[in-house]
C-alpha positions in Angstrom: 125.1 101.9 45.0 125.2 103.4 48.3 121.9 105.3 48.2 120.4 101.9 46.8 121.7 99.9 50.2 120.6 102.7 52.2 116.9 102.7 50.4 117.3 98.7 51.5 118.2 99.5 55.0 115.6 101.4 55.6 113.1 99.0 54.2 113.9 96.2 56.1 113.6 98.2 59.2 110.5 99.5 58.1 109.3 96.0 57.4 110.6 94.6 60.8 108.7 97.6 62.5 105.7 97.0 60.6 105.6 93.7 62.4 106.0 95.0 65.4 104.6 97.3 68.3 105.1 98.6 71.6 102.6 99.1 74.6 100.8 101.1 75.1 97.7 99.6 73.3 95.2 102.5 74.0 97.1 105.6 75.8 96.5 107.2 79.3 93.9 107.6 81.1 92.8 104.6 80.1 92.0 101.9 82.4 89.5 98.4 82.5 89.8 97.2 79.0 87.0 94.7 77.8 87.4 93.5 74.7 85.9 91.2 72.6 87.3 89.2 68.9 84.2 88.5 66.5 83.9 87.9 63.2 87.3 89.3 62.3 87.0 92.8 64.3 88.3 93.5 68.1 85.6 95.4 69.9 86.3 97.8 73.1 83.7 98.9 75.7 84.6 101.4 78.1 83.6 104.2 80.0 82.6 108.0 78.6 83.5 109.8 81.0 82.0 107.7 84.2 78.4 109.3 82.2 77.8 106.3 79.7 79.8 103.8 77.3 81.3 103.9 74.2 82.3 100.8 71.8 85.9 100.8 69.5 85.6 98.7 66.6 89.3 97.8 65.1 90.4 95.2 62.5 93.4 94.7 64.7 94.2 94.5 68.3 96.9 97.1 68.2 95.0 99.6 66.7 92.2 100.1 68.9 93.8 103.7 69.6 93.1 105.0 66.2 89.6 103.5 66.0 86.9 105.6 66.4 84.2 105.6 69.6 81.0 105.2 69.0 78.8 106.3 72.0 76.3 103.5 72.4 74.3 104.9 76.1 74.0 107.6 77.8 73.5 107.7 81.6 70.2 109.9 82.9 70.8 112.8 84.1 70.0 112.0 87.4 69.4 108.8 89.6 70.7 105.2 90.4 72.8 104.6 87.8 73.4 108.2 86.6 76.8 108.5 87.5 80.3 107.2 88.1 80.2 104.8 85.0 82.7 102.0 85.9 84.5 99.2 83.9 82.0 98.4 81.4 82.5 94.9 80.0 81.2 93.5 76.7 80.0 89.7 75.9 78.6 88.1 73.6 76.2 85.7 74.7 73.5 83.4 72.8 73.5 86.0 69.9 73.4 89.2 71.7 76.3 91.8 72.7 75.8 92.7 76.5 77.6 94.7 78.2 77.6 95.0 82.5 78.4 98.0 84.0 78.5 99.6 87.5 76.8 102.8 88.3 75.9 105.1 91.2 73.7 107.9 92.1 77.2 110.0 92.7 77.5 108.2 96.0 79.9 105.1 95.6 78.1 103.8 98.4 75.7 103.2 96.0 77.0 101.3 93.4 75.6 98.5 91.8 75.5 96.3 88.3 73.6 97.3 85.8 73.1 95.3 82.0 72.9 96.8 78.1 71.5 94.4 75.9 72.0 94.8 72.0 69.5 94.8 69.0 71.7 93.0 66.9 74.7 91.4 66.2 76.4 95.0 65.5 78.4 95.8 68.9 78.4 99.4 68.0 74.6 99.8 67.5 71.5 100.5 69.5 71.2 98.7 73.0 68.0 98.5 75.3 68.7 99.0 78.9 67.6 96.1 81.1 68.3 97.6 84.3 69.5 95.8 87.5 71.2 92.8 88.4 70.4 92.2 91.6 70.9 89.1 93.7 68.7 88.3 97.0 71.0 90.1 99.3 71.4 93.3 97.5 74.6 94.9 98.1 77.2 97.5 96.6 78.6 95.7 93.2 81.0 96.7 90.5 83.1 94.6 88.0 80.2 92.3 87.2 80.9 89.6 83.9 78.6 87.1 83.2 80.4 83.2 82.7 78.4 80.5 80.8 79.3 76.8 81.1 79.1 74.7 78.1 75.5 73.1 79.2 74.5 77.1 78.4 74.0 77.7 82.3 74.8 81.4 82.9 76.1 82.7 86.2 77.4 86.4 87.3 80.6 87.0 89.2 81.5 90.5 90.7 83.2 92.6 93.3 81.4 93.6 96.1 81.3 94.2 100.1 79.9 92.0 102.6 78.2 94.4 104.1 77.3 98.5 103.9 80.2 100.0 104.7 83.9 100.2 102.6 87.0 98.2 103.7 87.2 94.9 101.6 86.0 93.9 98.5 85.2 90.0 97.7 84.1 88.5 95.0 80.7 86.9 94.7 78.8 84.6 92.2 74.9 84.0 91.5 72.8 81.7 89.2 71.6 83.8 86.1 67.7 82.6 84.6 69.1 84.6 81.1 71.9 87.3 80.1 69.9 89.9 82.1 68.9 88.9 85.5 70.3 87.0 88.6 68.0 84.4 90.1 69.6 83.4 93.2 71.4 84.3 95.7 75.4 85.5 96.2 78.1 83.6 96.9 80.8 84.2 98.6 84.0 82.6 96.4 87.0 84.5 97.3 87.8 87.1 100.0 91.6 88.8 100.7 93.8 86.4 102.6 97.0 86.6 101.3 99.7 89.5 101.9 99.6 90.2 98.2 96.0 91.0 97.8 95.9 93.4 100.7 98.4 96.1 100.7 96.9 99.3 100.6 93.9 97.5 100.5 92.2 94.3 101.3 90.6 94.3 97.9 89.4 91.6 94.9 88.0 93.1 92.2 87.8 92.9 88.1 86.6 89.2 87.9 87.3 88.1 84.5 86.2 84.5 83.6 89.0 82.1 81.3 88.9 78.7 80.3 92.0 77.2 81.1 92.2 73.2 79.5 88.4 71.7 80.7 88.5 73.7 84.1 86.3 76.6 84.3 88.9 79.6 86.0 88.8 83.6 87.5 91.6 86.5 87.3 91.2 88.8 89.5 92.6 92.0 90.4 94.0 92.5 94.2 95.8 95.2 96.2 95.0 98.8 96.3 94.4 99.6 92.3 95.6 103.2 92.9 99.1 101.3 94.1 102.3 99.9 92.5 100.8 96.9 93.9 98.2 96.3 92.1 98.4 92.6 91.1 96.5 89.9 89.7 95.3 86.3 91.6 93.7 83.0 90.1 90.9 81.5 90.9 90.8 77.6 89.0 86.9 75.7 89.4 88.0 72.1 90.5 84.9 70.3 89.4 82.6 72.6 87.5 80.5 73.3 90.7 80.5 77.2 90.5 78.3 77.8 93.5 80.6 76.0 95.4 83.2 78.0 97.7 84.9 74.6 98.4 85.5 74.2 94.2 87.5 77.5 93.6 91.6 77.5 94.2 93.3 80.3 94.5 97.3 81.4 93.7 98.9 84.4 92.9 99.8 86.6 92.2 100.1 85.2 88.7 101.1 88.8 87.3 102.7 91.7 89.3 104.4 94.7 88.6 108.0 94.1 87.0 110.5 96.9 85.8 108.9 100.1 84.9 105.2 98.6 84.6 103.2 99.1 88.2 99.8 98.6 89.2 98.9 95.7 86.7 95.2 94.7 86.8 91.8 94.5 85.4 92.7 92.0 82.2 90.8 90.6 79.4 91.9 87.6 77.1 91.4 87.6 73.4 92.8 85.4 70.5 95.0 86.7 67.3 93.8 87.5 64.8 94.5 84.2 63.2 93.5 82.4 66.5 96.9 80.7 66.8 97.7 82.4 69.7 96.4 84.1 73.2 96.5 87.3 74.6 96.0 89.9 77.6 95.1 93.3 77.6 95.5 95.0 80.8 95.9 98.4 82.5 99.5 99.6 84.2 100.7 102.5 85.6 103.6 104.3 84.5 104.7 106.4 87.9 105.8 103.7 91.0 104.0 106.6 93.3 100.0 106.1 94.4 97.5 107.4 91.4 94.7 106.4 88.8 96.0 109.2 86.1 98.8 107.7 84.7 97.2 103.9 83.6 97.5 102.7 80.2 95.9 99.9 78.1 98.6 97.1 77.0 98.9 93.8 75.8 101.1 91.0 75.6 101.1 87.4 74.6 100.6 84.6 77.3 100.5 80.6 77.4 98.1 77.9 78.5 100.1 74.4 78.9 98.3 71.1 78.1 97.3 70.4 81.8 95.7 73.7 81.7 97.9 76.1 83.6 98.1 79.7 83.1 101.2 81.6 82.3 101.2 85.2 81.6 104.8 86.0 81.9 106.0 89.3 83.1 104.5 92.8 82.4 106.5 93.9 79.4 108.1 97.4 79.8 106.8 100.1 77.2 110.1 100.7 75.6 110.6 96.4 74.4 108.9 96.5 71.1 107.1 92.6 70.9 105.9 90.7 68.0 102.2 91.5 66.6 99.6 88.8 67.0 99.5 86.4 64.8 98.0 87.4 61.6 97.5 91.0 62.0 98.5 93.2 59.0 100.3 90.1 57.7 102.1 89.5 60.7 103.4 86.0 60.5 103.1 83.8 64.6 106.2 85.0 66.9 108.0 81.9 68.0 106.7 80.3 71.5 108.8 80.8 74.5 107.0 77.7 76.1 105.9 74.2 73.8 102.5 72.8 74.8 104.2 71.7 77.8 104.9 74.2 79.5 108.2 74.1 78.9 110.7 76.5 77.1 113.1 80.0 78.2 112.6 82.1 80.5 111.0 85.0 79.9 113.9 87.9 80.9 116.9 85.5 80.4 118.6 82.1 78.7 116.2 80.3 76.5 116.3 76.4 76.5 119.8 75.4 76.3 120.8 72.3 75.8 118.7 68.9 74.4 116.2 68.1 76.8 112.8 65.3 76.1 110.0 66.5 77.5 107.4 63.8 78.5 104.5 65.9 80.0 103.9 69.1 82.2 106.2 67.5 85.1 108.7 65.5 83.2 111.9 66.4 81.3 115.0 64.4 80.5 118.2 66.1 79.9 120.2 64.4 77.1 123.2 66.9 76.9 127.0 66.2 77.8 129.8 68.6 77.8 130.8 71.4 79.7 128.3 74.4 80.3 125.1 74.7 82.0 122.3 73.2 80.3 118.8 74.8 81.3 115.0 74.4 80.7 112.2 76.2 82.2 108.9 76.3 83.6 106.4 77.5 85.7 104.5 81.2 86.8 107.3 84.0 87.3 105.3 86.4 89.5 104.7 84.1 92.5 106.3 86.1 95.3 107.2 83.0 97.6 107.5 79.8 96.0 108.4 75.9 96.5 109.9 74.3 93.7 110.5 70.4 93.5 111.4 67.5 91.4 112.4 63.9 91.8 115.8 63.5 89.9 117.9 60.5 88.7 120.9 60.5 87.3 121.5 58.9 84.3 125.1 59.3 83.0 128.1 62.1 83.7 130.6 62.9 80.9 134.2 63.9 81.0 134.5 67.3 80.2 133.3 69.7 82.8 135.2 70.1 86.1 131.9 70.3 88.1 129.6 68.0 87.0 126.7 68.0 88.2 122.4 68.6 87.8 119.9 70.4 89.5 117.0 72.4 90.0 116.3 76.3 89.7 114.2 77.8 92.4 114.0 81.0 90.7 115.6 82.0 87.7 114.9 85.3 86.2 118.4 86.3 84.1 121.9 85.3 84.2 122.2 87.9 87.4 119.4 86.5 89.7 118.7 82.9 90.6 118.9 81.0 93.1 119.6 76.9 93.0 120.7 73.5 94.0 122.6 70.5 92.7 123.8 67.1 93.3 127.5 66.4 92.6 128.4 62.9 91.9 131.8 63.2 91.5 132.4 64.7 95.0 129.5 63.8 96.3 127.7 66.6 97.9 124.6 69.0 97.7 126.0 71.8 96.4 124.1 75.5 96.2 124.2 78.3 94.4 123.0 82.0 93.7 123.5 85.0 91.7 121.2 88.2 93.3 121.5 91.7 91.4 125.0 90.4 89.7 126.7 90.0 92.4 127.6 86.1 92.8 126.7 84.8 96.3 129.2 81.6 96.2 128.7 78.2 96.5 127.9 76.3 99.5 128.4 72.3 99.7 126.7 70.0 102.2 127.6 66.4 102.3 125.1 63.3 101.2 124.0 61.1 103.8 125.6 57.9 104.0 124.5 55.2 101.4 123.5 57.4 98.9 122.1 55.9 95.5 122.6 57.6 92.7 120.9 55.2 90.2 117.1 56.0 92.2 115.5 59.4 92.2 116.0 61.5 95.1 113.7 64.9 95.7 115.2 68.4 95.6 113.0 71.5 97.2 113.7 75.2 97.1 111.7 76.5 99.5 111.8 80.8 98.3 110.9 83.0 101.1 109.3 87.2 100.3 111.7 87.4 103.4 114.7 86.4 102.2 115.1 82.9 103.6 115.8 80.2 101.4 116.1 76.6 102.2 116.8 73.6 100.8 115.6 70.4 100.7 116.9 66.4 99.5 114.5 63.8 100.4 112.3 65.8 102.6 115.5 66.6 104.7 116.5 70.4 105.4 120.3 70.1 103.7 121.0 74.0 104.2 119.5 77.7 104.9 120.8 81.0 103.0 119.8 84.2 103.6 119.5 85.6 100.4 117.9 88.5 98.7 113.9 87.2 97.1 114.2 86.4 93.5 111.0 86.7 91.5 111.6 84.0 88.5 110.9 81.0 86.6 111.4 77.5 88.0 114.1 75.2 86.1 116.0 72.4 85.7 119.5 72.6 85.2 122.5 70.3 84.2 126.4 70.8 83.5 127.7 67.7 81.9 125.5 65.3 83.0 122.3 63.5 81.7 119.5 63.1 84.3 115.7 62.5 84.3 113.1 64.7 86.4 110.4 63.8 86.9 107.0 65.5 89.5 108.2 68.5 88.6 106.1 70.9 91.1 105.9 74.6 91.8 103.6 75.2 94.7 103.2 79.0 95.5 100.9 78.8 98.9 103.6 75.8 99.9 101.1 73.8 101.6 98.8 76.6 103.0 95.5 76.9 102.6 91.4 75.8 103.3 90.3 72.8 105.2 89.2 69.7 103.5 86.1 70.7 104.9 83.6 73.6 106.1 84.9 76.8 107.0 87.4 78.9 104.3 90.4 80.9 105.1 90.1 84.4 106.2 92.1 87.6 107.5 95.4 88.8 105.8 98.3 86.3 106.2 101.8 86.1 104.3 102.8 83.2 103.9 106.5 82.9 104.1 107.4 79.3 103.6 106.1 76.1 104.3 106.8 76.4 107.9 106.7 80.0 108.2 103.3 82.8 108.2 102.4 86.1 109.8 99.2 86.9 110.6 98.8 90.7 110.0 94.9 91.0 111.0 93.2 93.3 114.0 89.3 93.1 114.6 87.1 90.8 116.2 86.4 87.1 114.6 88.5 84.1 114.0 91.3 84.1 110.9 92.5 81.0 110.4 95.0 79.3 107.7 95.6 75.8 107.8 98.1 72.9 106.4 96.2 71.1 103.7 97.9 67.7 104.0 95.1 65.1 104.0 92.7 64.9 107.4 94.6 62.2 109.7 93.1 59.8 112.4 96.8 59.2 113.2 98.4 60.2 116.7 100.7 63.5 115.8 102.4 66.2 117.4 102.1 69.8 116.2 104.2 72.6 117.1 104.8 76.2 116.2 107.0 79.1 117.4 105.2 82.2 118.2 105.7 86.0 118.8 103.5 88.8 119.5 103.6 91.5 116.8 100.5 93.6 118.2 97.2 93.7 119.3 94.1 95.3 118.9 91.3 96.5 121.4 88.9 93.9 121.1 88.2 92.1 124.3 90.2 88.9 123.2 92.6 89.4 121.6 94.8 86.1 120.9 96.8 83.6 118.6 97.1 80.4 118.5 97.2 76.8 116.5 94.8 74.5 115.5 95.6 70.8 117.6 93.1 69.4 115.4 90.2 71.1 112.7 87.8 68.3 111.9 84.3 71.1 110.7 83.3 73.8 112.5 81.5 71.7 115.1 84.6 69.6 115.8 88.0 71.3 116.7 90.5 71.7 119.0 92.4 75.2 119.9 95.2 76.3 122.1 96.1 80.2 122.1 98.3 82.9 123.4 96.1 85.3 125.0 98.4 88.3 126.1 95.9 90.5 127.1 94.6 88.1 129.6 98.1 86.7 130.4 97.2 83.2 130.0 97.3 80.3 127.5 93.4 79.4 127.0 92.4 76.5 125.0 89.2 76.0 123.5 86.9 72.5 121.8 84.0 72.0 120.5 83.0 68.2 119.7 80.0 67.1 118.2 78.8 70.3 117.7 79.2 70.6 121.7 81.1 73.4 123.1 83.0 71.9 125.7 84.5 75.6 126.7 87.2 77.2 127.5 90.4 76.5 130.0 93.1 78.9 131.0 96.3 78.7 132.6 98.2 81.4 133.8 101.3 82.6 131.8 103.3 84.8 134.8 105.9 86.8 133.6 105.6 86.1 130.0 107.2 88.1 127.3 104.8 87.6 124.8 106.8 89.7 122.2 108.9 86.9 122.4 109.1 84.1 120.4 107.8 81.0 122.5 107.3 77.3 121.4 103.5 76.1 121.5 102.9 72.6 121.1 99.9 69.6 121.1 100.5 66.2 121.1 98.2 64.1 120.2 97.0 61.0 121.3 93.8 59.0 120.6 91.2 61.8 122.2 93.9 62.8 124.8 95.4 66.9 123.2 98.2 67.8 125.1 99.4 70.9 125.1 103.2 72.2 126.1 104.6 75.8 126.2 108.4 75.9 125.9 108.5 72.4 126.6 106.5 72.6 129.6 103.0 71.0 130.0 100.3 73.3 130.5 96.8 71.6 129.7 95.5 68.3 128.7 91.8 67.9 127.7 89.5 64.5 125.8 88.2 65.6 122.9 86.9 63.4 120.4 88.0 63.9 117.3 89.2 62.3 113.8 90.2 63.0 110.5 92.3 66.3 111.7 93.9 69.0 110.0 96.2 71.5 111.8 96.7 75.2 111.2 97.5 78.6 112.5 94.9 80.9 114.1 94.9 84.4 114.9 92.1 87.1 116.4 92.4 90.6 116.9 96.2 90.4 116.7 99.4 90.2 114.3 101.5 87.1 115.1 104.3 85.8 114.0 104.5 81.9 113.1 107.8 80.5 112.7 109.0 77.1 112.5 105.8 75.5 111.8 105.6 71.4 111.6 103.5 68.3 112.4 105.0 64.9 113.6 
């Protein structure tokens, strides 16, 4: 009897691991998967040793390592594309594999895209080499992938510089006439701006196109790839405009290193097996120190809500084994962490606890009395800073717990880091709480202004600072500021003994920083720290600018900003400032800190005009201080104050303004950043 419930033992586990696996998916050195599902086989492309390209063919996605590579081009001996074969990626487009690749001469300098284009409908047979893809303004290229719209329209979107040199790496698109040549000219649809795609680095790369709901979308890979902080950004196509700069939104990083797993980057997306669910293959590294020898190929499962946004989750540590896809060897679909909603567990901690009705992407209603927290989640956990906000009414409080009360989560990860903020009828206060690395960080209450309803809905904002400040909002109103410890997590709601509806339930990780409504883009390297707070951490010559992307106003406002000097470069000017008013590049107003001069200079153009420059002396100033700068304005009148004390006023006319931070030449500090 014994040796029979041993022989079932060790059957189930061997069934149980037969439906599992563990990363890696293809073992080191392996880096830049491509991979395509067709016809009931997964198919790999990737490099033979930087000297041509091989294709795996495997009936399953987790055993591509077994499969065998068949070499399908071989790179000349000598010439353009001879060398340093890079990041092949495989399509399949109007009834033809292709597969782009960059390639050099053995100079990176040199590098550029080159196309395969198959014979047949057999990935792993004989290709004909259509050479170069090439737009107008030929330029260094790598990480090329071709996207085609549902009209059939083909466009190319890679990596490349802007000029001849190394530094930064942004990504560019072109019109394609077919699968093997570019007919137009670049352009320019994302550059480096935000702290998280420059450290090491200022560097986009790996463009890999997704279809997220009806909008045409980009991930991207950012950061030095040779880093722990190798990360992944999105790019989402507003209105199906590709050549349009002004159409693509960014936010990241929507994946990021987590646990043991660095350096995540270069994805592709496939379906199961059964095409129930979605996945991501990906390369990590396995050391935290700098290094391209130690990446692996994994995968994991990720969800697309029925809005159409993107949630990977968090880079899953070798040693967790995960579910198979759905229909591989048998394997039956793993249960969802999120509904169609969005909404679910989190992905390290507590699961949905609790009865909640979910009504769309940004509305939940918890249902649940009784003592204990009650808890539902949502929302991209990699975003390093983060405001999270929801309108929420109460409903009904019951009679057990001591403390009732509901809630939102700013950022939730596990039971021992989180960070959030509650309404308490029955002693009416704000009340906030956190738990950072286990250790609990104590509640702190704030009384509700006088008057307060609790039958209407009332906003709550967690605004999550990379710096550790993290401040909290009721009805647009700052109710308290804790410095606390970043937590990278989920958003959530959260009730104890209490039924309450939420509804615009947001999670915005620029917090209101961004492009104009109009003409110029964003530039430079800033971090954005919270709604009111960003450091500029750019040196060289040329304007970097980041602006608030509330709606243009005609109204009369005042904007004001606290500033400090970091350091500056060696370019004649260098200076940093705000933006009174950004109407287009031929209509703005400017007023700057200019330490090397000692002055504060202001600067408009109207109508295309340049109506110059005007300085005023700054005597004494310690500019690695933290100063107020302010402009009021008024009709065409822009005021401008220093410390409360007017220095300038110049007529500008202007309308339909935007205000921002500006910075040349110099690393700034911004702090305290508001319009009124």
């Amino acid at each position: 009897m014994q040796q029979l419930l041993l022989v079932a033992a060790l059957f189930t586990v061997s069934a149980a691991s037969a439906q599992t696996f563990t990363n890696p998916i293809l073992p080191e050195t392996s880096a830049d998967p491509s991979i395509v599902l067709y016809n009931g086989f997964y198919y790999h492309a990737s490099s033979a040793g930087d000297a041509g390209i091989q294709v795996r063919k495997s009936s399953t996605l987790t055993g591509l390592a077994s499969a065998s590579a068949v070499r399908v081009w071989t790179a000349p001996a000598t010439g353009a594309y001879s060398k340093e074969v890079w990041a092949p990626e495989i399509q399949l487009i109007n009834g033809r594999w292709y597969i782009y690749f960059a390639a050099s001469d053995g100079n990176n300098a040199n590098h550029r895209m080159y196309v395969l284009e198959s014979a047949s409908l057999d990935a792993q047979g004989a290709y004909t080499f259509r050479g170069q893809l090439k737009a107008t303004t030929d330029r260094w290229a790598i990480d090329g992938a071709a996207i085609q719209k549902d009209d059939g329209s083909l466009y190319f979107v890679w990596s490349g510089w802007s000029g001849t040199t190394d530094g930064q790496q942004n990504l560019y698109i072109a019109p394609m006439s077919n699968p093997y040549t570019v007919s137009g000219e670049r352009v320019l649809i994302s550059q480096p701006t935000f702290m998280w795609e420059g450290r090491a680095m200022t560097l986009n790369e790996g463009p890999q196109p997704i279809r997220l709901g009806g909008k045409y979308a980009i991930i991207f890979s950012a950061s030095g790839s040779w880093t722990r902080e190798y990360t992944l950004g999105l790019l989402t196509n507003t209105d199906g405009n590709l050549l349009n700069p002004k159409s693509w939104v960014k936010t990241g990083p929507v994946f990021r290193q987590n646990g043991d797993v660095y350096g995540v980057g270069h994805p592709t997306f496939v379906k199961s097996p059964d095409g129930s669910e979605n996945w991501i293959a990906y390369h990590a590294k396995r050391l935290s120190s700098d290094g391209w020898g130690d990446r692996s190929v994994r995968a994991q499962k990720f969800y697309v809500d029925s809005a159409g946004s993107l949630n990977l989750g968090v880079a899953r540590s070798v040693s967790i084994a995960q579910p198979k896809p759905a229909g591989e060897g048998g394997a039956p679909a793993s249960a969802n962490l999120l509904d169609g909603n969005g909404w679910g567990g989190s992905f390290e901690g507590a699961g949905r606890v609790g009865s909640w009705t979910i009504s769309s992407p940004t509305a939940a209603t918890s249902t649940t009395l009784g003592a204990g927290w009650a808890s539902l989640f949502r929302g991209n956990p990699n975003f390093e800073t983060v405001a999270a906000s929801a309108n929420v009414r109460w409903i009904a409080t019951g009679t057990t717990a001591a403390y009732p009360k509901f809630g939102i989560f700013g950022a939730y990860k596990d039971q021992n880091n989180y960070i959030a903020v509650f309404l308490d009828k029955k002693y009416g206060v704000l009340a906030t709480h956190a738990m950072i690395g286990g250790v609990d960080k104590g509640w702190q209450n704030s009384a509700l202004p006088a008057g307060f309803s609790w039958t209407v809905a009332h906003n709550l904002r967690i605004e999550r600072s990379w710096s550790g400040s993290q401040k909290f909002y009721l009805d647009g109103a700052l109710q308290q500021t804790r410095a606390l410890d970043n937590v990278i997590g989920m958003m959530g709601l959260v009730t104890e003994d209490t039924q309450a509806e939420y509804t615009g339930v947001t999670l915005d990780s620029l917090q209101g920083w961004g492009d104009p409504a109009s003409d110029w883009a964003g530039n430079g390297m800033y971090e954005i720290r919270s709604a009111q707070d960003v450091v500029a951490w750019q040196f060289g010559g040329g304007w970097k600018s980041l602006w608030r992307t509330a709606s243009p106003t005609t109204a009369n406002y005042t904007v004001e900003s606290g500033v400090r000097l970091l350091s500056q470069g060696s370019t004649a000017y260098p200076k940093y400032g705000i933006y009174g008013c950004f109407q287009n590049g031929a209509n703005y107003m400017t007023a700057w800190m200019d330490p090397k001069s000692g002055v504060l200079a202001t600067h408009a153009v109207g109508g295309g005009v340049d109506l110059g420059w005007q300085n005023t002396a700054l005597s004494g100033f310690t500019f690695t201080s933290t100063h107020s700068l302010k402009v009021v304005r008024s009709g065409s009148t822009f005021t401008v104050y220093v410390d409360g004390v007017q220095k300038q006023s110049r007529t500008v006319g202007l309308s339909g303004c935007q205000t921002g931070v500006v910075a040349e030449d110099s690393q700034a500090e911004f702090t305290g950043f508001r319009v009124y």
